[in-house]
Each structure stands twice: as structure tokens, then as C-alpha cells.
PQR file of N, CA, C, O and H, with PARSE charges and radii, in Angstrom:
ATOM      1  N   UNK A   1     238.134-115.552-130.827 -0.4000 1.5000
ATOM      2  CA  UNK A   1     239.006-115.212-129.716 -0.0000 2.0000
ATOM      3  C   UNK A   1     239.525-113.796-129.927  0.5500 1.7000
ATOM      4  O   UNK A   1     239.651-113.204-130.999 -0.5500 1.4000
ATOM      5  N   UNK A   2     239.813-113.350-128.644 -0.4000 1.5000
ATOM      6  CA  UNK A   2     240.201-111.818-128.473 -0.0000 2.0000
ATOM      7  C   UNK A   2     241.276-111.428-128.472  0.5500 1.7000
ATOM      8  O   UNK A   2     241.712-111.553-127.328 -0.5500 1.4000
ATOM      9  H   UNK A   2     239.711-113.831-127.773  0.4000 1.0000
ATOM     10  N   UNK A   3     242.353-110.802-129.433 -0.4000 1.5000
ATOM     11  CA  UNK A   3     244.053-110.870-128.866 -0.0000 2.0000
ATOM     12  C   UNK A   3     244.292-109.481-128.967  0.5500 1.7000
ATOM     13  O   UNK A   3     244.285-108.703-129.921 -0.5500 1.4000
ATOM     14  H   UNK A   3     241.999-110.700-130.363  0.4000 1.0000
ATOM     15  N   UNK A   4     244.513-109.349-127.722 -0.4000 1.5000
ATOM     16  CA  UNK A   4     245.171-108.276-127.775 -0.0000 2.0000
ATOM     17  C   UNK A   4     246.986-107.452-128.005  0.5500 1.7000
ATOM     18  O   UNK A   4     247.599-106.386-128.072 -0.5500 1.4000
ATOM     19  H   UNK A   4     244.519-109.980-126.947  0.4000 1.0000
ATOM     20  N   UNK A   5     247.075-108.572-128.033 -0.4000 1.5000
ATOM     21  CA  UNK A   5     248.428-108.085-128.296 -0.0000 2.0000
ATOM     22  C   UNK A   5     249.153-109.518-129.230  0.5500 1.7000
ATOM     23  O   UNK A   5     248.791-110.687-129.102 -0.5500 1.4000
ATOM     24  H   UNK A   5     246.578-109.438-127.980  0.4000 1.0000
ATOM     25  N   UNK A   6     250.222-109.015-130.138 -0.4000 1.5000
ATOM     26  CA  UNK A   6     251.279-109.902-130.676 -0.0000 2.0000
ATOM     27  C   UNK A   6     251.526-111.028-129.909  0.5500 1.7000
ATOM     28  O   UNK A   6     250.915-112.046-130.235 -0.5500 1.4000
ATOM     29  H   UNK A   6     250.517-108.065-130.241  0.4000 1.0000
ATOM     30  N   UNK A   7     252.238-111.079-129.018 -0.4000 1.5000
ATOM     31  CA  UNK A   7     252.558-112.106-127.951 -0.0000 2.0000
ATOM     32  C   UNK A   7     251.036-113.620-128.081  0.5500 1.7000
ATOM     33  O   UNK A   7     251.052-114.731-128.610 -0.5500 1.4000
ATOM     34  H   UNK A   7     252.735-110.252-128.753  0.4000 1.0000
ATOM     35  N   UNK A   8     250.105-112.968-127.418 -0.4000 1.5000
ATOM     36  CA  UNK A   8     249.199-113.456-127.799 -0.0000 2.0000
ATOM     37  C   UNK A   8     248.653-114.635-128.882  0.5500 1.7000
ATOM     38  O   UNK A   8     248.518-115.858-128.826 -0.5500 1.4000
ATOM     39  H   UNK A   8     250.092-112.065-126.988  0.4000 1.0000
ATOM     40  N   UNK A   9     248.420-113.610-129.879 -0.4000 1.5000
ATOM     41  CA  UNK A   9     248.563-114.054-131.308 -0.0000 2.0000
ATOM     42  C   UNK A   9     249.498-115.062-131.879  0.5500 1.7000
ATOM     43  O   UNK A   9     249.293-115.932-132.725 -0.5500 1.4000
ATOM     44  H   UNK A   9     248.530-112.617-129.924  0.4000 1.0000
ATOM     45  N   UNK A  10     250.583-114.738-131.212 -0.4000 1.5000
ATOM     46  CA  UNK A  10     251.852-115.630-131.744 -0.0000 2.0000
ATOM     47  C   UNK A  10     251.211-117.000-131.620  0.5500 1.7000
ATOM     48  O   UNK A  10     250.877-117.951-132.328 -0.5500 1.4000
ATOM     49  H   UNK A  10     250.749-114.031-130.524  0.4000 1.0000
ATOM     50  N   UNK A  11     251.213-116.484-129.955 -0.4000 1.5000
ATOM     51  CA  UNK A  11     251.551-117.984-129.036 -0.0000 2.0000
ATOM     52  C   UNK A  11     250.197-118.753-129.606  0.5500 1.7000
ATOM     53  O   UNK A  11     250.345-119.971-129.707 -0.5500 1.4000
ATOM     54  H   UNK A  11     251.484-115.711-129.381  0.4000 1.0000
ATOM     55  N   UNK A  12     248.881-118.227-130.000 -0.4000 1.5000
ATOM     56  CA  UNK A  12     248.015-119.149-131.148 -0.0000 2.0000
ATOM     57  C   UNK A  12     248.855-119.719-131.896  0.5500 1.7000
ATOM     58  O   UNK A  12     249.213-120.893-131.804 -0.5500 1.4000
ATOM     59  H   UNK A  12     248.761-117.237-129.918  0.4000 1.0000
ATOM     60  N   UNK A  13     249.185-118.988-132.613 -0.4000 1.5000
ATOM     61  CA  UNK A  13     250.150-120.240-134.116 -0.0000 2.0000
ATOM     62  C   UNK A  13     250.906-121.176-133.547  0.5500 1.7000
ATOM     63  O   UNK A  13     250.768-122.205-134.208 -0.5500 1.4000
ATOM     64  H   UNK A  13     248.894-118.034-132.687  0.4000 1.0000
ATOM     65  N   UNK A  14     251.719-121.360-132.555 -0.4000 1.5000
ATOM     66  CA  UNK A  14     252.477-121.432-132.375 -0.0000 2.0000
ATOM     67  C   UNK A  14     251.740-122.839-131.386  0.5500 1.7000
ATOM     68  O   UNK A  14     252.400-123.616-130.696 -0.5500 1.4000
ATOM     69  H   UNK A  14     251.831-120.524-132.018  0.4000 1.0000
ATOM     70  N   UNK A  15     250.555-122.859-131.531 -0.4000 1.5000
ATOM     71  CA  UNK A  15     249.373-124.112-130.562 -0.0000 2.0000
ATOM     72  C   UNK A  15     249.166-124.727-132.019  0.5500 1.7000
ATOM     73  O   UNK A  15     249.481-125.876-132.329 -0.5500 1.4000
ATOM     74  H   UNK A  15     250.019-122.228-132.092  0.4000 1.0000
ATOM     75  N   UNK A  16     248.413-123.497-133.117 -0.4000 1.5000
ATOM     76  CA  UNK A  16     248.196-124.452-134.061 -0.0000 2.0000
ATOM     77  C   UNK A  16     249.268-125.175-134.860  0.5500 1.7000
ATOM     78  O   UNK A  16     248.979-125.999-135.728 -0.5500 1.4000
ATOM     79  H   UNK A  16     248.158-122.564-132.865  0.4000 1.0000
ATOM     80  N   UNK A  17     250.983-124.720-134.423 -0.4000 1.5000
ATOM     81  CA  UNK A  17     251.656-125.539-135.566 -0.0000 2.0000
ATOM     82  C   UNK A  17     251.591-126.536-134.776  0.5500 1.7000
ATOM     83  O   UNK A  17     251.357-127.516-135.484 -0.5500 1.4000
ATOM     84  H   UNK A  17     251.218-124.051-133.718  0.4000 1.0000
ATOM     85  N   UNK A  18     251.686-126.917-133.430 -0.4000 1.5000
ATOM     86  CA  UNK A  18     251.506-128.025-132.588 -0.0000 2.0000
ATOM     87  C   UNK A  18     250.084-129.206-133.295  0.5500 1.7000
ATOM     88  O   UNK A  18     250.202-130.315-133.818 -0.5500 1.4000
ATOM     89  H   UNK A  18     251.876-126.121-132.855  0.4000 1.0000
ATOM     90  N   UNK A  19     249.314-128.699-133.124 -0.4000 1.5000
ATOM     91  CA  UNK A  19     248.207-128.986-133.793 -0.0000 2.0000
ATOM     92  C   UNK A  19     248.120-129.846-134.994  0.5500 1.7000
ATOM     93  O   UNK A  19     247.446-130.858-135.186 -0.5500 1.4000
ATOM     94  H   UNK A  19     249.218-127.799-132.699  0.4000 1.0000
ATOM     95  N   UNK A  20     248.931-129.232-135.741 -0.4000 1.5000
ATOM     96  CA  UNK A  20     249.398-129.792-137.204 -0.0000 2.0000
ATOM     97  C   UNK A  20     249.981-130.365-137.486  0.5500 1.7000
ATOM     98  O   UNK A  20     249.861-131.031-138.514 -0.5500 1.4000
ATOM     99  H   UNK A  20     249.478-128.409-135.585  0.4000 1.0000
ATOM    100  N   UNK A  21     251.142-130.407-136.519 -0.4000 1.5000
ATOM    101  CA  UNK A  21     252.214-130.847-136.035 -0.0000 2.0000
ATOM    102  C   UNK A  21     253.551-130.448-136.900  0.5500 1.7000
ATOM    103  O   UNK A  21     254.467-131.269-136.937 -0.5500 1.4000
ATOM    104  H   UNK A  21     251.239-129.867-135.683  0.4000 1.0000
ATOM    105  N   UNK A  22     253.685-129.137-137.630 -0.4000 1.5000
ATOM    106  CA  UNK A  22     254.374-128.436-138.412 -0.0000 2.0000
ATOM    107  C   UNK A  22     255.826-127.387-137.383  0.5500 1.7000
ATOM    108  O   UNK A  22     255.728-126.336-136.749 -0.5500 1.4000
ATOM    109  H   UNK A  22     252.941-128.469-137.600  0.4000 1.0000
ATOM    110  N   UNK A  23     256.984-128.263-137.634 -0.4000 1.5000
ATOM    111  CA  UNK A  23     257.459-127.571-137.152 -0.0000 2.0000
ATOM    112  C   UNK A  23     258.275-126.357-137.930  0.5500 1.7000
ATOM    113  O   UNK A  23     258.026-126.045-139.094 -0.5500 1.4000
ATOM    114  H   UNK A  23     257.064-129.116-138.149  0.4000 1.0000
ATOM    115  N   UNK A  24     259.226-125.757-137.164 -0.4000 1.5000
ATOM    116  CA  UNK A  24     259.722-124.278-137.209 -0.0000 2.0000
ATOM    117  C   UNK A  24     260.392-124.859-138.813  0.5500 1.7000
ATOM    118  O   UNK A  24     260.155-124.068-139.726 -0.5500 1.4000
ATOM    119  H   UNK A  24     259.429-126.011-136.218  0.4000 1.0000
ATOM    120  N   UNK A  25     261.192-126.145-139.228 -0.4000 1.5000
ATOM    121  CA  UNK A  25     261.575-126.124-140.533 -0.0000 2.0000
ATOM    122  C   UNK A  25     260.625-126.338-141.315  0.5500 1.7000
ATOM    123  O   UNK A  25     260.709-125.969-142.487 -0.5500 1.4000
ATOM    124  H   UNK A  25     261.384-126.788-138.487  0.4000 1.0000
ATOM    125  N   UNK A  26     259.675-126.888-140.903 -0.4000 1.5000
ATOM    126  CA  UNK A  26     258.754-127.506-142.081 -0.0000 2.0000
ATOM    127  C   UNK A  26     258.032-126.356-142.480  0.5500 1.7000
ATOM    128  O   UNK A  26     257.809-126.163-143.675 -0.5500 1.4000
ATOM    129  H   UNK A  26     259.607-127.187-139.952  0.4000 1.0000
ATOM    130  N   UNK A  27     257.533-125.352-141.358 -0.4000 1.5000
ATOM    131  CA  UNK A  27     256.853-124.036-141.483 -0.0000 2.0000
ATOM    132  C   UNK A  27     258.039-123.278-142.417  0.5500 1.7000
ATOM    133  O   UNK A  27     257.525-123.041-143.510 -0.5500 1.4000
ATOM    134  H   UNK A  27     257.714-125.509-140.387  0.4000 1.0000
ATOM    135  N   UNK A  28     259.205-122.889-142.388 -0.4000 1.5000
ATOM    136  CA  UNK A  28     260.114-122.304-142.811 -0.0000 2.0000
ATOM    137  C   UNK A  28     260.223-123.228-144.761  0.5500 1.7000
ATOM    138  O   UNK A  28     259.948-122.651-145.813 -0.5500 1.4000
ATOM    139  H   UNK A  28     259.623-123.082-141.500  0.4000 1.0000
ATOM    140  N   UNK A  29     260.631-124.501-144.641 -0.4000 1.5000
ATOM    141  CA  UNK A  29     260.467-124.509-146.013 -0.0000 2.0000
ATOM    142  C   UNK A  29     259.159-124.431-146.634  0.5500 1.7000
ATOM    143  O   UNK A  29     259.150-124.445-147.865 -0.5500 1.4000
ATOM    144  H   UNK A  29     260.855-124.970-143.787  0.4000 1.0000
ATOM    145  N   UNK A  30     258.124-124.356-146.062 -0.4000 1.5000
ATOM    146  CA  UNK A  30     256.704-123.984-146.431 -0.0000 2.0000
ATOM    147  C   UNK A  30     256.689-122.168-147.252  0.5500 1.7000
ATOM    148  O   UNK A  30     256.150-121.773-148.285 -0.5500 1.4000
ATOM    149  H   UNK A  30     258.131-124.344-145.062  0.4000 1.0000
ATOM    150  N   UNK A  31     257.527-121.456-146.227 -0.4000 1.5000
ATOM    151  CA  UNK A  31     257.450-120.207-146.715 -0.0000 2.0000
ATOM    152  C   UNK A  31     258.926-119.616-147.706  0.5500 1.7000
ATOM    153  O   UNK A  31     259.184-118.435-147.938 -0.5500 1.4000
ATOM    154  H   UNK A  31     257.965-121.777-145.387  0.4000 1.0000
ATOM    155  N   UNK A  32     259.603-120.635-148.091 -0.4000 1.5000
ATOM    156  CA  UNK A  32     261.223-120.035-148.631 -0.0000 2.0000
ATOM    157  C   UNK A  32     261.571-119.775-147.992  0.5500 1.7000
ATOM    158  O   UNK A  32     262.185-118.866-148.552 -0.5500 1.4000
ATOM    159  H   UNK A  32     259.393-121.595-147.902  0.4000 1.0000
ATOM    160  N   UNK A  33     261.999-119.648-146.481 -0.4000 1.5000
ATOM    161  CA  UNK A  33     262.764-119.072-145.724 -0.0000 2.0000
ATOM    162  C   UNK A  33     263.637-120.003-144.715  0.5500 1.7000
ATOM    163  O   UNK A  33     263.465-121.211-144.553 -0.5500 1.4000
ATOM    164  H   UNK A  33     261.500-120.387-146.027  0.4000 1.0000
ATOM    165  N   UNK A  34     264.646-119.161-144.048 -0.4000 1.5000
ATOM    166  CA  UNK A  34     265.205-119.754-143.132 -0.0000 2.0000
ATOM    167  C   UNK A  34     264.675-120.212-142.237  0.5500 1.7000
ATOM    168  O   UNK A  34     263.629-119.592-142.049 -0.5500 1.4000
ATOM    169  H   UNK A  34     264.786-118.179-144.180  0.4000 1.0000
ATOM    170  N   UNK A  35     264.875-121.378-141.189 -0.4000 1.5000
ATOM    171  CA  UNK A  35     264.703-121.769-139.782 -0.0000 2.0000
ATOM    172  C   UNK A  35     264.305-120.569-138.797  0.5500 1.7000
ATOM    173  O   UNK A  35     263.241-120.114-138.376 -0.5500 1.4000
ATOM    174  H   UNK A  35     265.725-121.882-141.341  0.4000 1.0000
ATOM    175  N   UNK A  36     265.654-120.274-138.632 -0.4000 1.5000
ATOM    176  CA  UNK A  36     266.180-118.827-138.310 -0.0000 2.0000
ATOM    177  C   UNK A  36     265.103-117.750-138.123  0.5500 1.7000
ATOM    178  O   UNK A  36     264.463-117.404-137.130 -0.5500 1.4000
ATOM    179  H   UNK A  36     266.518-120.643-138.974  0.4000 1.0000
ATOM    180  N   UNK A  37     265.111-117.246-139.659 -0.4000 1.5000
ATOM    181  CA  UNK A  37     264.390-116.237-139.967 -0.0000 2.0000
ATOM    182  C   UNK A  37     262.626-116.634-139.329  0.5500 1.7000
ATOM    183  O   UNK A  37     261.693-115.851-139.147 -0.5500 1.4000
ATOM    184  H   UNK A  37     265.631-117.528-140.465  0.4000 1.0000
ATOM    185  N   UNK A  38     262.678-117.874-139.152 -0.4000 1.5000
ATOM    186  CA  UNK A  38     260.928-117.687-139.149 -0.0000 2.0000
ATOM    187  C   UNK A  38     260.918-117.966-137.310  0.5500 1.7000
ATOM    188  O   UNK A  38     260.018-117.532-136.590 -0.5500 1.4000
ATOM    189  H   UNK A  38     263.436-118.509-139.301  0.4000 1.0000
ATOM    190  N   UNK A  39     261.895-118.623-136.891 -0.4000 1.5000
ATOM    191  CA  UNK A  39     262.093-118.485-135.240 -0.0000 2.0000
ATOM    192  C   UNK A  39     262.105-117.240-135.127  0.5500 1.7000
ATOM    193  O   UNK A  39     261.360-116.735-134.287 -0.5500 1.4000
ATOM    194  H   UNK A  39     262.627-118.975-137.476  0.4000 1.0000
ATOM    195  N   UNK A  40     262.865-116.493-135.856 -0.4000 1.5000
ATOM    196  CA  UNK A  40     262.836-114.742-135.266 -0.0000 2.0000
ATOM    197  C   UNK A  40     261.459-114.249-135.236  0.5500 1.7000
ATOM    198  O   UNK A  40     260.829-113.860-134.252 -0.5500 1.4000
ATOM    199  H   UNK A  40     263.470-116.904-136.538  0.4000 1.0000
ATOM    200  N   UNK A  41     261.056-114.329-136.547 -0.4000 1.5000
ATOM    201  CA  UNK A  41     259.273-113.975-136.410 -0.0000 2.0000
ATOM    202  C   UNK A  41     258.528-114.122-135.933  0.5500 1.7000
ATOM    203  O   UNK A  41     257.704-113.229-135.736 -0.5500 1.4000
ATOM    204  H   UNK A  41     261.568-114.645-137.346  0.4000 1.0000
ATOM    205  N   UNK A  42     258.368-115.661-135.359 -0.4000 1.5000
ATOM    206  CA  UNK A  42     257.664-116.275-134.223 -0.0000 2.0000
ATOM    207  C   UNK A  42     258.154-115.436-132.491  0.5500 1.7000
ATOM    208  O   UNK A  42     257.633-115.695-131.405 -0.5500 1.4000
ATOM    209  H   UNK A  42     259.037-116.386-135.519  0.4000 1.0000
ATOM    210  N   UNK A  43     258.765-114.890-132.638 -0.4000 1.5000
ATOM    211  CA  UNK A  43     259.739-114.502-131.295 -0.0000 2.0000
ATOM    212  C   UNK A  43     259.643-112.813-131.341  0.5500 1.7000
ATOM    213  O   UNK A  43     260.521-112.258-130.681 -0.5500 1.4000
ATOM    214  H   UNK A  43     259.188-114.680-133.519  0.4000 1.0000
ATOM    215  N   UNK A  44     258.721-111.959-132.011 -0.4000 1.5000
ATOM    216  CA  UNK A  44     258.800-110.908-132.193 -0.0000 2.0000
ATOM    217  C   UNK A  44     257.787-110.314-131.396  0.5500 1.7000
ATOM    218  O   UNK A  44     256.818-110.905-130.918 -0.5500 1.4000
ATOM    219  H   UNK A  44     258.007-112.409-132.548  0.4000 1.0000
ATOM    220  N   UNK A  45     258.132-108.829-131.254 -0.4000 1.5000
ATOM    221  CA  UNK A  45     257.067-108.243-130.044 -0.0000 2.0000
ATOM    222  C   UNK A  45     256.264-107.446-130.937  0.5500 1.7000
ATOM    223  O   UNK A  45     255.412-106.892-130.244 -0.5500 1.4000
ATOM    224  H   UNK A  45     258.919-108.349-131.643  0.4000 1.0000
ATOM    225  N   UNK A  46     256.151-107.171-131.982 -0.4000 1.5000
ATOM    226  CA  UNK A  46     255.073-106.684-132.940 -0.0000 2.0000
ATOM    227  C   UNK A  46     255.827-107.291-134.224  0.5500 1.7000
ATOM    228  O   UNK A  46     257.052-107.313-134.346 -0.5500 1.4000
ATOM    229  H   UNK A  46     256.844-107.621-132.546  0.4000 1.0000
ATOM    230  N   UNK A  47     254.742-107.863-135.322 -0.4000 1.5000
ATOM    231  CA  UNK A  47     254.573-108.436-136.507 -0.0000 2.0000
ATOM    232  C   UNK A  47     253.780-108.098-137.441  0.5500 1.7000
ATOM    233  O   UNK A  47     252.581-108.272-137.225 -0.5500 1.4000
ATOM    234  H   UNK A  47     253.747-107.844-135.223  0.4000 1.0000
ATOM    235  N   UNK A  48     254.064-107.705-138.325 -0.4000 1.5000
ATOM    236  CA  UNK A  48     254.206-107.230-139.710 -0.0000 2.0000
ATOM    237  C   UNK A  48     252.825-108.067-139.952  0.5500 1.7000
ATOM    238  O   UNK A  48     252.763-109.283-139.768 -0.5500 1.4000
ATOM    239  H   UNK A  48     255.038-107.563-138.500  0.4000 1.0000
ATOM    240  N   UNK A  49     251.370-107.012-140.527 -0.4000 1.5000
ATOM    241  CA  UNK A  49     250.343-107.981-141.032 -0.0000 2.0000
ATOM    242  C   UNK A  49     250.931-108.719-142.138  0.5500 1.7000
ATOM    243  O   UNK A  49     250.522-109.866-142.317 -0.5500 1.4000
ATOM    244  H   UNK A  49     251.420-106.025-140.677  0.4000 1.0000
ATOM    245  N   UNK A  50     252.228-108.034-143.259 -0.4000 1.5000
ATOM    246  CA  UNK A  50     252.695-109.299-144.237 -0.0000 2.0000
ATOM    247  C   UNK A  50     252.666-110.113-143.434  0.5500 1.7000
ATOM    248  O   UNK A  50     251.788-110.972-143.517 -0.5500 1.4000
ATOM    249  H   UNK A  50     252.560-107.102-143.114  0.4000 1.0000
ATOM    250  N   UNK A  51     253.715-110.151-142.246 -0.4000 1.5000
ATOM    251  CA  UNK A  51     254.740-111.415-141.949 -0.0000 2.0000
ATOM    252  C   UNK A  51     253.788-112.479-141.495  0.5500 1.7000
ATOM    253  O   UNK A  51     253.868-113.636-141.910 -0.5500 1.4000
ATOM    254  H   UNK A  51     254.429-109.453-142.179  0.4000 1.0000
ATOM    255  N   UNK A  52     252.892-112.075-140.643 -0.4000 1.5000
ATOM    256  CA  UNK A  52     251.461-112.869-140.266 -0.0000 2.0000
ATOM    257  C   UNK A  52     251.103-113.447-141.244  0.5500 1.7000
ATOM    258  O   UNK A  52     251.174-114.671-141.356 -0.5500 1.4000
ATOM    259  H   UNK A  52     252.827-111.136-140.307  0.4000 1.0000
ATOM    260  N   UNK A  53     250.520-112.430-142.395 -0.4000 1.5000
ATOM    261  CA  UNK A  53     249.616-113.234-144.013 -0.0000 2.0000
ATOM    262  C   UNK A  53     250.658-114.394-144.269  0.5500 1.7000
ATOM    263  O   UNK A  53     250.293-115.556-144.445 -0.5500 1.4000
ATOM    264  H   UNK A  53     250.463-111.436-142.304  0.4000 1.0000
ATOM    265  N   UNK A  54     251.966-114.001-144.278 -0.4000 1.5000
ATOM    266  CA  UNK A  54     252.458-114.848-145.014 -0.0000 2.0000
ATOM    267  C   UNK A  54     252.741-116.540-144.179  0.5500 1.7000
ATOM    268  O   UNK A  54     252.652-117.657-144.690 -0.5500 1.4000
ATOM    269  H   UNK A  54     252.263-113.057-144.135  0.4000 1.0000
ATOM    270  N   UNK A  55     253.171-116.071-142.446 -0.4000 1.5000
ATOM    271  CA  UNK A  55     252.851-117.718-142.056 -0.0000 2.0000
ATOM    272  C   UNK A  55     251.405-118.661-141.823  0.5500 1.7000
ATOM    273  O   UNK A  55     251.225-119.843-141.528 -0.5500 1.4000
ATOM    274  H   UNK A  55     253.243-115.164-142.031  0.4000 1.0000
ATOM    275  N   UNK A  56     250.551-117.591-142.093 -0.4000 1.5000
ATOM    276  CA  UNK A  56     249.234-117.989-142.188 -0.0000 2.0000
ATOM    277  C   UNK A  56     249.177-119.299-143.615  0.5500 1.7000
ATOM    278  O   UNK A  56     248.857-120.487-143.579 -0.5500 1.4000
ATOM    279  H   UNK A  56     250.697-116.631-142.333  0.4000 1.0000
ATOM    280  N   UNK A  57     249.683-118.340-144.865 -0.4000 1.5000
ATOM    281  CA  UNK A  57     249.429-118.650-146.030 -0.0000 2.0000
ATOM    282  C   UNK A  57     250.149-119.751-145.816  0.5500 1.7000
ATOM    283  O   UNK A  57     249.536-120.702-146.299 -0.5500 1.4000
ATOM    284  H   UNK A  57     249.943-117.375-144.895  0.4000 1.0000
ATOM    285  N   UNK A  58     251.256-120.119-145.276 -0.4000 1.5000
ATOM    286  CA  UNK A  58     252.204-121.240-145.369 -0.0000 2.0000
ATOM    287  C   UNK A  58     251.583-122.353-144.598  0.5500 1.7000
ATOM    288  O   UNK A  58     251.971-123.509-144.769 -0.5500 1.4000
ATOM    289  H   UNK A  58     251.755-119.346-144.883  0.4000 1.0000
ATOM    290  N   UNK A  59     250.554-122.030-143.687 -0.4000 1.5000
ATOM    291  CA  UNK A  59     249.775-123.101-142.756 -0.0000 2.0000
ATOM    292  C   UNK A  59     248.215-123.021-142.952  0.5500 1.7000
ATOM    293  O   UNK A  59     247.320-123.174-142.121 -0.5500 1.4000
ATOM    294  H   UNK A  59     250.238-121.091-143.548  0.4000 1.0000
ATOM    295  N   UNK A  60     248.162-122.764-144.162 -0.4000 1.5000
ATOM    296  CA  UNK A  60     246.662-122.683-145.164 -0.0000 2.0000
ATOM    297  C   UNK A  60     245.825-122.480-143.821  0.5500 1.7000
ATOM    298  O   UNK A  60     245.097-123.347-143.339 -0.5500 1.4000
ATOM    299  H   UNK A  60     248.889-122.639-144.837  0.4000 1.0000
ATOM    300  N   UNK A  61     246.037-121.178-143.273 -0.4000 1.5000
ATOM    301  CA  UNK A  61     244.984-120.311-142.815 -0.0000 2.0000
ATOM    302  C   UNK A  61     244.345-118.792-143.141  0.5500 1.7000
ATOM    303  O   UNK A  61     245.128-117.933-143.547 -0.5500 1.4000
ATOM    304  H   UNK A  61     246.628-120.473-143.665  0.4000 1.0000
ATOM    305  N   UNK A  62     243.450-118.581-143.030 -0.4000 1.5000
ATOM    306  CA  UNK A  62     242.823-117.274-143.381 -0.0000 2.0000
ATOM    307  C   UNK A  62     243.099-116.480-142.096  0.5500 1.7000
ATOM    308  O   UNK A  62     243.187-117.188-141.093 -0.5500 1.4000
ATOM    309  H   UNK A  62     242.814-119.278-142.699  0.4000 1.0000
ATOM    310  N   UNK A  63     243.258-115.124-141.908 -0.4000 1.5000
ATOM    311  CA  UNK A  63     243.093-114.342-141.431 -0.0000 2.0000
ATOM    312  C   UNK A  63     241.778-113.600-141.150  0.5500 1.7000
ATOM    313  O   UNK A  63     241.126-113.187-142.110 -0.5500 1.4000
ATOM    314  H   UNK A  63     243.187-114.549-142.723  0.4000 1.0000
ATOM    315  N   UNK A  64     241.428-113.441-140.128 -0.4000 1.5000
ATOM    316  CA  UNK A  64     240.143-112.602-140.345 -0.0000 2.0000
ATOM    317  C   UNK A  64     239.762-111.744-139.210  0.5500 1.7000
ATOM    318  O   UNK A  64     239.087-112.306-138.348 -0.5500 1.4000
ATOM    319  H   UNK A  64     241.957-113.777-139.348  0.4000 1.0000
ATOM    320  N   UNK A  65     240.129-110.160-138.974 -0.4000 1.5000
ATOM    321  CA  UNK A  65     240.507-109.153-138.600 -0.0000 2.0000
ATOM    322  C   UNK A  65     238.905-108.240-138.268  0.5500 1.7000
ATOM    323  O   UNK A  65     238.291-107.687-139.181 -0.5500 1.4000
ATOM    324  H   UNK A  65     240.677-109.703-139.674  0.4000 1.0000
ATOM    325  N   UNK A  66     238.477-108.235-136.961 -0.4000 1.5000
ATOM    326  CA  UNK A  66     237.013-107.832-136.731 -0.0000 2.0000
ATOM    327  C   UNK A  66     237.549-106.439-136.061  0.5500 1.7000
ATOM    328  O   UNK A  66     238.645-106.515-135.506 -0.5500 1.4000
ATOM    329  H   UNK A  66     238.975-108.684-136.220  0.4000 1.0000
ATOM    330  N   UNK A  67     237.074-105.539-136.060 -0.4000 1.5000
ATOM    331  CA  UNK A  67     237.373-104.223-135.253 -0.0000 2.0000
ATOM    332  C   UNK A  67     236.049-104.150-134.140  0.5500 1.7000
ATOM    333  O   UNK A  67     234.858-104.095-134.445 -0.5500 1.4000
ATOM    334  H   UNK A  67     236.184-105.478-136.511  0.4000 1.0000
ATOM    335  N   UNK A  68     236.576-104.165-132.911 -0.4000 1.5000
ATOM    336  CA  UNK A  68     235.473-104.184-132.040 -0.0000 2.0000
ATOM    337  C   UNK A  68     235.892-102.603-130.734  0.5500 1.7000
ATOM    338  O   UNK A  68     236.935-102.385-130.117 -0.5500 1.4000
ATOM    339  H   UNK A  68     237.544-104.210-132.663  0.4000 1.0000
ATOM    340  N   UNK A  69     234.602-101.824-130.754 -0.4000 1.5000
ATOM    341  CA  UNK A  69     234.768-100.890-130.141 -0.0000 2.0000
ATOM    342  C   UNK A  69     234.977-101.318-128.652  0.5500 1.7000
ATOM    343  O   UNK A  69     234.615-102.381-128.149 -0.5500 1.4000
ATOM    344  H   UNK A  69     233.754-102.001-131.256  0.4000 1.0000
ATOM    345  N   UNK A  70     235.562-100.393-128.110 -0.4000 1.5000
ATOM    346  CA  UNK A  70     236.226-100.777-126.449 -0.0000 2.0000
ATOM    347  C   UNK A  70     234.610-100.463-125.808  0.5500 1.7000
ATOM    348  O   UNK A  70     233.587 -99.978-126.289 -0.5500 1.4000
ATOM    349  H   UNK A  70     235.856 -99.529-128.519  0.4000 1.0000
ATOM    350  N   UNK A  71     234.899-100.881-124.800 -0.4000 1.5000
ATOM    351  CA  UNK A  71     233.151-100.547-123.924 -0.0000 2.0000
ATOM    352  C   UNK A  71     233.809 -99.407-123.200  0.5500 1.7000
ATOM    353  O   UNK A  71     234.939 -99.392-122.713 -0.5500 1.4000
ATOM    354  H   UNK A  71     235.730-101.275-124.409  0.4000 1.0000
ATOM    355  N   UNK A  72     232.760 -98.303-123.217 -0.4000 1.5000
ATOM    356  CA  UNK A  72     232.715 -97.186-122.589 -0.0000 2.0000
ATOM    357  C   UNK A  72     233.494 -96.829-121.163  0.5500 1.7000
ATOM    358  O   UNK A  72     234.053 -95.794-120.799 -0.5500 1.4000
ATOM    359  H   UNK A  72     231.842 -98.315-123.612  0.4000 1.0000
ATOM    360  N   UNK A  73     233.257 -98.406-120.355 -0.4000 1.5000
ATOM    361  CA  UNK A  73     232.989 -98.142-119.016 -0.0000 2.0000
ATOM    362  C   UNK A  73     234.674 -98.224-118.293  0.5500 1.7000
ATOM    363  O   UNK A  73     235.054 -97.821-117.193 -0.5500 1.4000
ATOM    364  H   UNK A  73     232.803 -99.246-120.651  0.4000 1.0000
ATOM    365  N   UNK A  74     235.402 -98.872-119.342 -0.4000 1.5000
ATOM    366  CA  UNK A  74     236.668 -98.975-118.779 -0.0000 2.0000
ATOM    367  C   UNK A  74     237.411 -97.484-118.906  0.5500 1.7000
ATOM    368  O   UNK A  74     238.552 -97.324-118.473 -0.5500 1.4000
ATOM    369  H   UNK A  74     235.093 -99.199-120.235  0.4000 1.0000
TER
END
């Protein structure tokens, strides 16, 4: 899948904690952190590749980052 933007991206995790059925505390004591703190992250308009690695790592997912050239024509 193609994301172009944060928002985007989020709103993936945010299907797969559904998915998992992991919510905002369980994700949060997964990573040491606050409730709080990881609602804020989830709620952000650009995110930190840490902050990503790290709720990834907390929901034993990989990241995997393809660089694809824009087509000419646009």
C-alpha cells in the first residue's frame, strides 16, 4: 500500500491495533509509556521514523520503506 502522508499511515495502525485488538493502554504498556503520550502520537500530523519504529516494535511489526519515483506525467 501507498501512503502518502502521516494521517494515512496512522490511520493503518490504528486498523491494525483493531485487528489485534490492542488497545491505546495495552499498546502504551507495550512501549513504557503513557496512555496519553501514545494517544498524542497516534494523533500527530507528522511522526518521528523513531516514534513509528518504536509502535511498530511494540505491535511486533516490521517496517519496510520502498522509495518509488513519481511518474513524469503529473
Amino acid at each position: 500500500m501507498l501512503y502518502s502522508n502521516t494521517q494515512d499511515l496512522l490511520t493503518e495502525i490504528r486498523k491494525k491495533m483493531l485487528d489485534e485488538k490492542i488497545n491505546i493502554k495495552e499498546l502504551a504498556n507495550r512501549m513504557n509509556k503513557s496512555p496519553s503520550a501514545v494517544s498524542m502520537a497516534l494523533k500527530q500530523k507528522n511522526i518521528s521514523i523513531e516514534s513509528l519504529n518504536d509502535i511498530c516494535q511494540a505491535m511486533n511489526l516490521n517496517i519496510d520503506i520502498t522509495f518509488i519515483k513519481k511518474d513524469d506525467t503529473n
